[in-house]
C-alpha positions as a LaTeX table, in Angstrom:
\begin{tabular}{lrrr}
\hline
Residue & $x$ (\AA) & $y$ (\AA) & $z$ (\AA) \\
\hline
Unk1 & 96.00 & 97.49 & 76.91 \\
Unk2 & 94.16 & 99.49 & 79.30 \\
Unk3 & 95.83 & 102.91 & 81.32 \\
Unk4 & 95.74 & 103.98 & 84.54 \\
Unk5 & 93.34 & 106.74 & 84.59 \\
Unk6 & 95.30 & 108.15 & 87.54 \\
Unk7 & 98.47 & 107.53 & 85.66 \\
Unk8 & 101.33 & 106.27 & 85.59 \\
Unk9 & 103.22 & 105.06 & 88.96 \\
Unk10 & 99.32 & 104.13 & 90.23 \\
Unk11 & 97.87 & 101.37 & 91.59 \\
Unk12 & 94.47 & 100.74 & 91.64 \\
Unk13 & 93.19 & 98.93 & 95.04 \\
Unk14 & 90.29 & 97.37 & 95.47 \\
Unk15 & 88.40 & 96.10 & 98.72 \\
Unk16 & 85.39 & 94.36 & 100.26 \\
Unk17 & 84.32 & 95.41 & 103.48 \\
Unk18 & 81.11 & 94.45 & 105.42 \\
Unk19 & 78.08 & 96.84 & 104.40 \\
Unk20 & 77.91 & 99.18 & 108.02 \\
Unk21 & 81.38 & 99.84 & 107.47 \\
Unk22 & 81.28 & 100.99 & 103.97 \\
Unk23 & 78.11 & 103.25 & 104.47 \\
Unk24 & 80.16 & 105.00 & 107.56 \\
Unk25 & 83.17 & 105.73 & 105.03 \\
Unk26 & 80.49 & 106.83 & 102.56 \\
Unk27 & 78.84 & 109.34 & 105.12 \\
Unk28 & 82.14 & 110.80 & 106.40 \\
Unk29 & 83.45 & 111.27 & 102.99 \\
Unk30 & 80.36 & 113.05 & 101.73 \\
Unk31 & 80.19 & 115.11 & 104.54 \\
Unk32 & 83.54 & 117.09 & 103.38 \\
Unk33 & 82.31 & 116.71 & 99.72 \\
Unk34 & 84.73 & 113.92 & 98.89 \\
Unk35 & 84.87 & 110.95 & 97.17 \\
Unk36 & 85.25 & 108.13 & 99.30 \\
Unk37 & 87.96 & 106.74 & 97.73 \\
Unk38 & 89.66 & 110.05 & 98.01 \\
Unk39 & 88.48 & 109.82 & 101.77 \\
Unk40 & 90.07 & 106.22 & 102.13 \\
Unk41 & 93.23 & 107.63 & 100.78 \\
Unk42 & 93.37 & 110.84 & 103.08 \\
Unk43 & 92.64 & 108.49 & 106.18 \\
Unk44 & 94.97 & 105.61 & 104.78 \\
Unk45 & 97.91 & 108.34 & 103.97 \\
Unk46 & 97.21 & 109.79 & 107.41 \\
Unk47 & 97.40 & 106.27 & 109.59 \\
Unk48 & 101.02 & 105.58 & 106.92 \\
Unk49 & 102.70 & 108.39 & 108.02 \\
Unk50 & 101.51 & 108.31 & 111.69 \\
Unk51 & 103.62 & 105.43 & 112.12 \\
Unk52 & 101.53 & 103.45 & 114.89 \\
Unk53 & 101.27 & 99.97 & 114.38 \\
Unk54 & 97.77 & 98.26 & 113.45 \\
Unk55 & 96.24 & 95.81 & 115.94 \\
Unk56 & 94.64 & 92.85 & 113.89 \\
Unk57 & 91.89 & 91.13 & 116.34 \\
Unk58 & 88.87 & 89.07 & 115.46 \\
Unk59 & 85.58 & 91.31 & 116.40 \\
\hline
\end{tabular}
């Protein structure tokens, strides 16, 4: 059985996005020396505790 290399009480998520959108998150993250995944879960913890709702529309 495989661990969690972030440990225990982790999840690890994994997503698909379209390629322009991924190379933005990729820039931005770089730019303050991060990982993008530790970008994605700065902006994602950010938007959580903000508390304003998400409006899903088709682009």
């Amino acid at each position: 059985m495989a661990t969690n290399p972030a440990g225990k009480g982790t999840k690890t998520i994994g997503i698909n996005m379209k390629m322009e959108m991924a190379k933005e998150l990729e820039r931005r993250a770089s730019s303050m020396q991060l990982s993008t995944g530790a970008y994605c879960k700065i902006i994602l913890g950010e938007w959580i505790k903000s508390g304003k709702k998400l409006q899903l529309k088709e682009s």
